[in-house]
N, C-alpha and C positions, 0 to 999 in steps of 0.2 A: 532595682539596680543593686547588684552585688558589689560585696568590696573588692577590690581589687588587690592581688597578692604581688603587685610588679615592685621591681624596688624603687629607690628615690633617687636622685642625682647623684653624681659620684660627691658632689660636696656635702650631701647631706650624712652622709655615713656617718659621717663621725659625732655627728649631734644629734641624733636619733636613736633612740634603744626600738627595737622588737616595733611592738606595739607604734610608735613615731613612723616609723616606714609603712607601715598600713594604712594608718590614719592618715598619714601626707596624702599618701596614692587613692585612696576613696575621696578624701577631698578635693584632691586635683580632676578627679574624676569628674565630680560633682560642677566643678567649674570656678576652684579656688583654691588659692593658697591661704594658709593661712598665718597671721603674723604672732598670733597668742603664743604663747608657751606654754605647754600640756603639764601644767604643775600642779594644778586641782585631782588631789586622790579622791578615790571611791568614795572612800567616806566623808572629806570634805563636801563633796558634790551631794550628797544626802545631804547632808547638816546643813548644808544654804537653802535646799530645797527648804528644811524644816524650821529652821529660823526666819523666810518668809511666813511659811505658814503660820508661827507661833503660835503655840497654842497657850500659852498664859496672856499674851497682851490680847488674844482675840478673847477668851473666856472672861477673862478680867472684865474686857471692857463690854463686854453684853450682857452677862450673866446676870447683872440688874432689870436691865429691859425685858428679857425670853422668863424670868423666873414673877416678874411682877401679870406679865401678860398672858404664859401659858403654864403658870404654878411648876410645878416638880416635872409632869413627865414632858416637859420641852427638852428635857434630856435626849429621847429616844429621835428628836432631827439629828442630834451627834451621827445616830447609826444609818440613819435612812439617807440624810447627806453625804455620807462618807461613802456609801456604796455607788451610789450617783456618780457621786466625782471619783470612783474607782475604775467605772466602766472607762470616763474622759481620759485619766490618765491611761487606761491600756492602749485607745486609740491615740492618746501623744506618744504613746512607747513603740508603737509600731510607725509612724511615720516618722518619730528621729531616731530608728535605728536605720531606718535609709536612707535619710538625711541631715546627718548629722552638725549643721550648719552653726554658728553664733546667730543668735537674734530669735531663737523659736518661733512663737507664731507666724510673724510674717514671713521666713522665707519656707515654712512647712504649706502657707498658704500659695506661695507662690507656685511652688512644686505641683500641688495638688492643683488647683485650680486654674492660676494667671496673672500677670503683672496689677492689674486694675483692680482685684479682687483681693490679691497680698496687699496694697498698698489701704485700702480701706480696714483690711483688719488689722495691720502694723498700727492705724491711725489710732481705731478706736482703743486698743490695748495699750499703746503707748500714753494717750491722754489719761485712760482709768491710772496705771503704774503711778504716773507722775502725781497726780491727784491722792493716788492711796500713801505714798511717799510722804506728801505736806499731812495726810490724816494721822499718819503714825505718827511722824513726827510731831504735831502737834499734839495729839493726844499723849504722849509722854510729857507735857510742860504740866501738869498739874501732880504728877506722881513724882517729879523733880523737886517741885516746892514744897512735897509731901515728907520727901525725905530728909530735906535741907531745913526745915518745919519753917517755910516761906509763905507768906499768904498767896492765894494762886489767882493772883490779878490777870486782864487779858493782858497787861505788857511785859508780867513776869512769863506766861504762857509763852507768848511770842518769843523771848530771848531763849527762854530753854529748849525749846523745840527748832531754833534755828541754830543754836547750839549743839543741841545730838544732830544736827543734819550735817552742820559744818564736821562733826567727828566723824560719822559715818563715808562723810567725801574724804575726808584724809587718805582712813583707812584704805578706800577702792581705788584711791591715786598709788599707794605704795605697791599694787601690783597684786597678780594672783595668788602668789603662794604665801602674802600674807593674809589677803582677802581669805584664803582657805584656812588658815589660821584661827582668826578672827571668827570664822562660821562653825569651825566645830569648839572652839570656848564660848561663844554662845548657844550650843545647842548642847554642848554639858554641865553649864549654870543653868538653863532651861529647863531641862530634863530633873537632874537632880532636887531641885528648887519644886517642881511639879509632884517628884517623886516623895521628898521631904515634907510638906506643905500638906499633901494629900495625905500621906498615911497619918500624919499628926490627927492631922483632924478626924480620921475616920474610927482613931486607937483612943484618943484624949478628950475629943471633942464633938462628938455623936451624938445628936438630937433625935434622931431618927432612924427607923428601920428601912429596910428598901421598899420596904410597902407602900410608901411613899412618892416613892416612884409613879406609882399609878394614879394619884391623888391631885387633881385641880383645884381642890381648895375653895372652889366656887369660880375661880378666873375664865375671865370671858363671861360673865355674867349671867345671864335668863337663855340667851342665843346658843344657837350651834359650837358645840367647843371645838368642833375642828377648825373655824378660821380665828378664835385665838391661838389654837398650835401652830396656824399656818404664819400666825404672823409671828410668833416667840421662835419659830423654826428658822428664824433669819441668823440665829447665833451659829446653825449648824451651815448654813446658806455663807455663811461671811468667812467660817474658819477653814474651809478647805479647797484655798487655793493656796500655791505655792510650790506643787511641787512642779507646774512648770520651767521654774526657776531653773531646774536641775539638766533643761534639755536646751535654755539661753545663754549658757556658757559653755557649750558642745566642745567649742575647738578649743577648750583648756585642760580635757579630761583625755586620759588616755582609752583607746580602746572605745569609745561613747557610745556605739553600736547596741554594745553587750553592757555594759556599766550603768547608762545613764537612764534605761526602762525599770532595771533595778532601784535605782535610786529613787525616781519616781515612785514606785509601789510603798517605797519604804517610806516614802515620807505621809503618803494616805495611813499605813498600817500604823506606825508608832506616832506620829503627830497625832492623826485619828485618836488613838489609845489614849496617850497624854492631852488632848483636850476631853474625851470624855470621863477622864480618872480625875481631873481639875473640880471638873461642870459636878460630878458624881459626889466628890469630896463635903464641895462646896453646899449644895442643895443638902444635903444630911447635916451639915455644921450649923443650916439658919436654925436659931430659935424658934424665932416669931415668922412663921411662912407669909400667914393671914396678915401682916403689917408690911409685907411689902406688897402685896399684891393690891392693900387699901391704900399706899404710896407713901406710910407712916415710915416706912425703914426705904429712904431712895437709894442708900449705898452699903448691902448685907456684905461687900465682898469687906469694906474696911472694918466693916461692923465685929466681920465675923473673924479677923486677921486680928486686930486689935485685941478681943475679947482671950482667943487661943494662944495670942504668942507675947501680948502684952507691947509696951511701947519700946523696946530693945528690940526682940525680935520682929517684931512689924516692920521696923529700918532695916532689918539683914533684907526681910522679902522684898519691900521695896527696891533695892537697891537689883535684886535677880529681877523684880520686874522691868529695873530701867537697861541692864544687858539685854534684857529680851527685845524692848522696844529697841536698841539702839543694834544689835542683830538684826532685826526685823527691817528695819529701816537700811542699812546696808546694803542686803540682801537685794531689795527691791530697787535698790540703786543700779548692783550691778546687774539686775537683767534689764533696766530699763537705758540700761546702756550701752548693752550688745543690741536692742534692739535699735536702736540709733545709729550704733554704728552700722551695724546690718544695711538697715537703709540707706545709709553714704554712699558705703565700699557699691552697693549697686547703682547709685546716681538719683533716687527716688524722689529728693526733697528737695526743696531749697536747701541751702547749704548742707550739699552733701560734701564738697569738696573739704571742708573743715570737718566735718560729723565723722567722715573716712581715716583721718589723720590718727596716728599711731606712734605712739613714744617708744620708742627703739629702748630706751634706758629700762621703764616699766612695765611694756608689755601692755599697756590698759590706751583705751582709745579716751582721749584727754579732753576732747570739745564734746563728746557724746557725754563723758562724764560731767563736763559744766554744766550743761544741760541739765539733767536728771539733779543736779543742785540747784541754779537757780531757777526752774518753772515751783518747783515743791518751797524753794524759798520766797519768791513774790505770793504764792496765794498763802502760807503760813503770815504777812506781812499786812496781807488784804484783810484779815481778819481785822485787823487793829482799825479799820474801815469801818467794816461788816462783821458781827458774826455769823449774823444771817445769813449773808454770802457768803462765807465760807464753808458753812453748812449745806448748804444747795448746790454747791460747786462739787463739795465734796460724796453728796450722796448718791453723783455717776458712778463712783471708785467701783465698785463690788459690781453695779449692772454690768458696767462696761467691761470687766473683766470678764466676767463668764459671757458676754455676747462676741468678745474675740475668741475665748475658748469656742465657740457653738461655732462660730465661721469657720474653723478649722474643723471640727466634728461635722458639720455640711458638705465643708471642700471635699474630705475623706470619704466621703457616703457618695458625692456625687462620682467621685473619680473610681470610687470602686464598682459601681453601678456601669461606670463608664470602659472597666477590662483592669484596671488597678489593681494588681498582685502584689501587696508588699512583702520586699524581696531582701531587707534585712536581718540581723541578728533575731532579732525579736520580731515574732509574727504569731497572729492569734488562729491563723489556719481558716477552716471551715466555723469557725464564732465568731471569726472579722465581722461579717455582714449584720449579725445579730446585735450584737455589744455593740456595733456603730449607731443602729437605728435605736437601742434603746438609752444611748447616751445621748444621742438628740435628743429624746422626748422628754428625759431627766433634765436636759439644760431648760427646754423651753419652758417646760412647768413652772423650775427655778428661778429662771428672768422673770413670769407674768408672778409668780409672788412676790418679788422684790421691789417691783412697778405698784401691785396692785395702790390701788390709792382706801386708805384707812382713816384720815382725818377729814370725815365730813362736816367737818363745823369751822375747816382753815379755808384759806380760798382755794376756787379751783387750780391754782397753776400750784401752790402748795402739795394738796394732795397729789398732784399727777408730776411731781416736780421729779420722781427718778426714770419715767417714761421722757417728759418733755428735755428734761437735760440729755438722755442719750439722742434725742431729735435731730436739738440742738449740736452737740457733737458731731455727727455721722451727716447732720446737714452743712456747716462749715468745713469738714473734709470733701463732700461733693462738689460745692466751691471751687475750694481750691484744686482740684483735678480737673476741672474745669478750663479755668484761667490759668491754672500753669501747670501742666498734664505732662513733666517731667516723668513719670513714671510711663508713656508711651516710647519715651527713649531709649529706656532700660537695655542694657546690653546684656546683662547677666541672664544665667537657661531659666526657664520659667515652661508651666505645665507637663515636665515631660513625666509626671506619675503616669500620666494616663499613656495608653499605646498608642503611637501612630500609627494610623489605616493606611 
């Protein structure tokens, strides 16, 4: 489906530049109006893609586990994941530059595929978002009380992580064009802070040659070393999503067609970059390699911060790592709240009629935003329960995420198989076909490593707990389609990627 060059109402003239009158008329096309306000620039719409992604709270927060488990060169998943998830993003940059919708996956899956087949991938994406929401957020309450020099109790945990949740709602209630604000000062404390951080230590604080790079150290033991890389390769596995982000707030961006494929790219190429220039820093900074991989040194990233910049500057970094987390966490607010809303404005869920509601004042859809607040604030809350469970709750986040990415990279394979021409700004031509089929085989490797089960000495549902929780998930959304098959109703267009015979 091409865009459409007709104009807009005679009322819309006057509030519309250039670009607004296209974008109204492909939308109207598409089968909607839309209520956002196209305030999010180019560049904002990059900078939320990459403050989902973050690449410091994701390095930070793995780079103990991938560097103990697959020594130095767990570096090189940075490259082999980025490329992977290079291929997924050209296939999301060709289906939303035809359809340029709020909510991404699920109304990309809808197009391509069908009411029933959108509504389970909305489901499973929507449940990871909200989950990965309460994980950031939660994992930022110990680098809180790190800063504050607080002991990092689980109820100090709890208040501070429901604390950045509660700021990061503020900020996505005050509206787009602060939301875009907001995203690219976190993605220039991020970036700088990455950029600062990294050359320090590789100009001042250099233990190491890149020779090193190649060097396991002995990790993984007596065995095959490729399944300790396969499991320390979860750092590169965990840090590159996000730039979805950039195509779930479509009807905010001018022009989205042609803009928001770009933004995606960019946020694989320089996120990618900045987290491997982080991971790269950091692995040449450790002293002692051989002590963390014997579990002697559990935390080299404070080790090695502490040691370079001393206890003054360790609180400046601290403080760009809590922008990052608190970016981060925003971010994923607001796409897991166009995808909400998404669902409403089409009738999909139980309370759509609320989920659809739109604040004339703000611009931002206010009960989808509650939402994406308090599901991530009850299981932040459940910890104080469990940490157990909140750890097992939380370990769907990442599967589940790339298994809503892979439904969409499916729908896209099958609908292309099926006479699917994508007929937007951005199209990959005759390497559609290719780059589809092998961003499927990328994702699915990816999921059965993230499942495979590694701790054979916990119990079975332990080990198998990031397979048996997506089950779990994907089996209470069959449920509920089931029993209340609200999305059989659905009025809004659904499958017309493919050509009608």
């Amino acid at each position: 489906m091409t865009t459409s060059k007709s104009g807009t109402a005679p009322e819309d003239e006057g509030y519309y530049g250039f670009h607004d009158q296209d974008d109204a008329a492909h939308l109207h096309a598409l089968g909607y109006k839309s209520e956002f306000k196209r305030e999010m620039s180019p560049w904002a719409n990059f900078s939320l893609g990459f403050t989902y992604l973050s690449p410091v709270v994701g390095i930070y927060t793995l780079f103990a586990f991938a560097l103990a488990t697959g020594g130095p060169p767990m570096i090189w998943s940075l490259v082999i994941v980025g490329i992977g998830q290079l291929l997924v993003a050209l296939i999301f940059s060709e289906v939303v530059a035809q359809f340029p919708v709020a909510g991404g996956v699920y109304p990309w899956a809808r197009r391509l595929w069908g009411r029933r087949y959108a509504w389970m991938t909305g489901w499973v994406y929507l449940v990871a978002i909200l989950v990965t929401i309460a994980s950031v957020s939660y994992g930022s309450g110990p680098f809180i009380a790190a800063t504050f020099g607080i002991d990092s109790t689980v109820n100090n945990t709890i208040a501070f992580a429901l604390a950045l949740l509660a700021l990061a709602t503020v900020i996505n209630f005050m509206g787009t064009k602060v939301l875009a604000k907001a995203a690219i000062i976190g993605f220039t404390a991020e970036i700088i802070g990455a950029l600062v951080v990294g050359i320090w230590l590789l100009v001042a604080h250099r233990e190491h040659n890149l020779g090193v790079l190649f060097d396991s150290f002995g990790a993984g033991g007596d065995g095959s070393y490729m399944w300790a890389f396969a499991a320390a390769a979860l750092i590169g596995v965990y840090q590159y999503y996000g730039f979805e982000a950039c195509g779930d707030v479509a009807e905010e961006v001018q022009d989205p067609g042609r803009l928001i494929p770009k933004a995606m790219r960019r946020t694989i190429y320089i996120g990618g970059a900045a987290a491997t220039f982080v991971c790269l820093a950091l692995v040449l900074a450790v002293a002692d390699i051989p002590a963390v991989i014997a579990g002697e040194d559990t935390d080299p990233v404070s080790t090695v911060l502490t040691e370079a910049f001393g206890p003054i500057g360790s609180k400046v970094i601290l403080v760009i790592v809590l922008i990052s987390f608190l970016s981060c966490a925003m971010s994923l607010q607001a796409a897991a709240s166009r995808l909400a809303y998404s669902y409403g404005r089409d009738g999909m869920i139980m309370g759509s009629s609320l989920l659809k509601k739109f604040s004339a004042t703000r611009h931002v859809p206010p009960y989808a935003l509650v939402v994406a607040a308090i599901v991530p604030a009850l299981i932040i809350i459940g910890s104080k329960i469990s940490t157990d469970a909140i750890t097992k709750i939380i370990s769907f986040a990442a599967f589940g995420i790339y298994l809503g990415f892979q439904m969409v990279v499916l729908a896209a394979l099958r609908a292309r198989l099926k006479g699917w021409v994508p007929s937007g700004k951005y199209s990959l031509g005759r390497w559609g076909l290719p780059v589809n089929i092998a961003a499927l085989i990328y994702g699915i490797i990816a999921m059965i490593n993230m499942a495979w089960p590694r701790t054979p000495d916990a119990p079975w549902f332990d080990n198998w707990i990031v397979a048996l929780s997506a089950a779990v998930v994907v089996g209470i959304g069959l449920i509920y389609m089931t029993v209340h098959p609200l999305h059989d109703s659905s009025s809004g267009p659904y499958a017309d990627a493919i050509p009608q015979k």
